[in-house]
N, C-alpha and C positions, 0 to 999 in steps of 0.2 A: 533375321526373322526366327531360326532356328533360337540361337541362345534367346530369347524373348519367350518365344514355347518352353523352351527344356528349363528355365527359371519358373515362370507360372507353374508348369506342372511339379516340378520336386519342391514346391514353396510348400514349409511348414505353415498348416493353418491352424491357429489355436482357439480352441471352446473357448465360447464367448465366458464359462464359467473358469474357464484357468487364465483369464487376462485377468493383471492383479493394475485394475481400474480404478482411479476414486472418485466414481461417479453416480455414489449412490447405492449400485448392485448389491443388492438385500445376501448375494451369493458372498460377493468377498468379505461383507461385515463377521460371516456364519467363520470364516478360515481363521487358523489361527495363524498370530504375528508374535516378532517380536521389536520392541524397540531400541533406542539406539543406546541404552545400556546393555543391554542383552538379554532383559529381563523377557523371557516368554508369555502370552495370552492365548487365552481360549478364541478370542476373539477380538475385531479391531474396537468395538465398542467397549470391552471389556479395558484396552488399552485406553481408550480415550477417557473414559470412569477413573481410571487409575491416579491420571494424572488430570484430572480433576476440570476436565474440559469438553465442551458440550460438543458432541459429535458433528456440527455441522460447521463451526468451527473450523474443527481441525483439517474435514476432510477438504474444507474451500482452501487452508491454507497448502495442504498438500495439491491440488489444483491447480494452485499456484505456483508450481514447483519451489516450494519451503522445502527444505531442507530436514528429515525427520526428527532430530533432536531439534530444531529452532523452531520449529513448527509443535512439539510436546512441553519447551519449556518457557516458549514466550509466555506472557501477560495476557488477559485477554484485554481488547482494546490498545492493545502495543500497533504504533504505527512507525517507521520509519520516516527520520525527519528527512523532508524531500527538500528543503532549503531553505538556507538560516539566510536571512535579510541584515544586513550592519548598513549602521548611520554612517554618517561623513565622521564620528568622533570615535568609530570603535565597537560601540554597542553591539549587542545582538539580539534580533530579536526572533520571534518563530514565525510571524507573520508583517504582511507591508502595516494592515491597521493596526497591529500591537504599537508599531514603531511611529505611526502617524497618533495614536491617541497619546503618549507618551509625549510627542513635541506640540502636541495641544492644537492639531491642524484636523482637519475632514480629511478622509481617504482622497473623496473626490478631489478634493484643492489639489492635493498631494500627487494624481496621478493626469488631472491636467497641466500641472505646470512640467511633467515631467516630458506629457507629451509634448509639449511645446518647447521641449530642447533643455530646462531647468539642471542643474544638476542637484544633487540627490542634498545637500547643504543647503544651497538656495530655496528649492522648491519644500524643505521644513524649516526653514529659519525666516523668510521674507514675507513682510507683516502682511493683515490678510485685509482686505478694502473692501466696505462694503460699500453698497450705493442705494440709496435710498431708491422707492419706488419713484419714476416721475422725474428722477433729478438727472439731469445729461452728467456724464464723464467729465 
């Protein structure tokens, strides 16, 4: 109980204006930085003007724990491919419907036959049957 006291009491507590936050705080925009070339600014807007990126931006990617040079020199609209899809032949594609409009199938056909055990060859290559209104199987 003691060390639990004697920690809370010597615990450094820091102005809510010297926490270097990126949450907005009109106070830390006012600080100056510098980025990850070592180029110095008057301020974090003043960095984000420089390299040519709209302050809300940057500050969501840093929020995101970005990395401050990856976070200054991405693209805007730069997304991280989260999973490349390949066919039974190699292909690659960026999405499952890139790869199903490509074998000239519906997503849908495509992701029922898979859930029905299909494998990923079958369920794009196995011709597609339609059935009339009215007409039994």
């Amino acid at each position: 109980m003691t060390f639990m006291l004697e920690a809370a009491v010597t615990r450094k507590v820091m102005k809510p204006e010297d926490r270097r936050v990126f949450n907005g705080n009109p106070r830390f925009r006012e600080k100056p930085c510098i980025d990850h070339t070592g180029k110095r600014f008057g301020s974090f807007s003043e960095m984000a003007r420089f390299w040519k990126l709209p302050e809300p931006i940057l500050t969501g990617r840093l929020r995101r724990k970005w990395d401050l040079e990856r976070a200054l020199t991405s693209p805007i609209g730069y997304r991280i491919p989260r999973h490349v899809h390949e066919d039974h032949e190699g292909r690659t594609f960026g999405s499952v419907k890139a790869m199903c409009e490509y074998w000239g199938i519906s997503y849908e056909t495509y992701s029922g036959r898979r859930r029905k055990g299909l494998s990923v060859q079958r369920a794009l290559t196995a011709p597609i049957w339609y059935q009339q209104r009215g007409e039994k199987a």
